[in-house]
Legacy VTK file of the C-alpha trace (Angstrom):
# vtk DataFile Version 3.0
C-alpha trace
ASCII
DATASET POLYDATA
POINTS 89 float
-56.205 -41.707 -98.091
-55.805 -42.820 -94.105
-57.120 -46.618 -95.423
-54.234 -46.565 -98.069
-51.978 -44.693 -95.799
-52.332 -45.815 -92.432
-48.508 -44.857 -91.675
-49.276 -41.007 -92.703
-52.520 -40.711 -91.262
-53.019 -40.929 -87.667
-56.628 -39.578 -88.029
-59.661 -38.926 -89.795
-61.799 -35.654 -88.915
-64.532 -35.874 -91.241
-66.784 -33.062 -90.945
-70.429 -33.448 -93.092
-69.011 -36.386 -94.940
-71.290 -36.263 -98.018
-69.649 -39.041 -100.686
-71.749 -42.222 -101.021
-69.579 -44.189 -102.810
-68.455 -47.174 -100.983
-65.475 -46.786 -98.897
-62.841 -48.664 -97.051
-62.502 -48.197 -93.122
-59.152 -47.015 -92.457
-57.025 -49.220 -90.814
-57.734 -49.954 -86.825
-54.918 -47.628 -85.179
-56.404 -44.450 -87.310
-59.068 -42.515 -85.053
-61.698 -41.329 -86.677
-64.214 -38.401 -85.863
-66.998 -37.620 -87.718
-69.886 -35.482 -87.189
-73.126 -34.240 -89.149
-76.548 -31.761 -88.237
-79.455 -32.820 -87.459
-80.948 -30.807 -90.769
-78.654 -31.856 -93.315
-80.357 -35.313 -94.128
-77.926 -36.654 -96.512
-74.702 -35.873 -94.564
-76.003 -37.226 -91.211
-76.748 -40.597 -92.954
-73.256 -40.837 -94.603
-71.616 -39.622 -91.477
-73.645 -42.528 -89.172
-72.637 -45.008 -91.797
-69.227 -44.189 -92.210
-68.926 -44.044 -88.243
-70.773 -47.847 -88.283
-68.462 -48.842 -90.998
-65.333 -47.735 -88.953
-66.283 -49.480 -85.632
-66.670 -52.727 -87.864
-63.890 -52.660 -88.333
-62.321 -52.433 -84.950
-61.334 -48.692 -85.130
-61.847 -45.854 -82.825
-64.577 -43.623 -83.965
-66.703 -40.994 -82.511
-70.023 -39.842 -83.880
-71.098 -36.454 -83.054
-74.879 -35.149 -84.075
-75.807 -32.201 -83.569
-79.084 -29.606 -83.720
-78.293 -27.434 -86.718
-77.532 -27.250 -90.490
-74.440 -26.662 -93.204
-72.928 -24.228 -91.041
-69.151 -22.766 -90.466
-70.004 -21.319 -86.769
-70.600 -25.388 -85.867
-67.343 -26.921 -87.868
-65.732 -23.979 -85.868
-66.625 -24.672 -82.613
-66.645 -28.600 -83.335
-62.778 -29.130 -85.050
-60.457 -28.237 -81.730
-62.230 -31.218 -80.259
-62.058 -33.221 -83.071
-57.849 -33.046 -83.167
-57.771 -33.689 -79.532
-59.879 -36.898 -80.134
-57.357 -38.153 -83.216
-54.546 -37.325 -81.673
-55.205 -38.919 -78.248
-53.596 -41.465 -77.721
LINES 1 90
89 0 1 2 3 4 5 6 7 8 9 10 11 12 13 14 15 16 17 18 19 20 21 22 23 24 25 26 27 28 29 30 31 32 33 34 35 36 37 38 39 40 41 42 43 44 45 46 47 48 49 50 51 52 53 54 55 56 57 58 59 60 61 62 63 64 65 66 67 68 69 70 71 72 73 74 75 76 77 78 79 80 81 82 83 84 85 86 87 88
């Protein structure tokens, strides 16, 4: 939705990003912040691409990996610094 709707989105916090289907990078002036666990195979390689795919395209992005698995306690502790990054400007 932010690469059809750049003027709504101002950011992208994509936590465990697990679609493979090709995407389009949002457009340059959405920040986007993705993250994925070290155990969770498939997300971390859709996050890293997705975050490769982004900078590509001349957008802010930040990649966070961490030790750990498909787990609340980490999206909780992760998401207050993931809306400070997208909505830093």
């Amino acid at each position: 939705m932010a690469a059809r709707h750049p003027e709504l989105f101002r950011g992208v916090i994509a936590l465990s990003r697990s679609w493979k289907q090709a995407i389009q990078a949002p457009d340059p002036n959405v920040r986007v912040f993705t993250s994925a666990r070290t155990l969770e195979l498939g997300f971390l390689s859709t996050a890293t691409e997705y975050a490769a795919l982004v900078k590509k395209s001349g957008g802010t992005v930040r990649l966070v990996k961490r030790v750990g698995s498909h787990d609340l306690v980490i999206w909780q502790d992760e998401f207050p610094g993931a809306v400070r990054f997208v909505l830093d400007r």
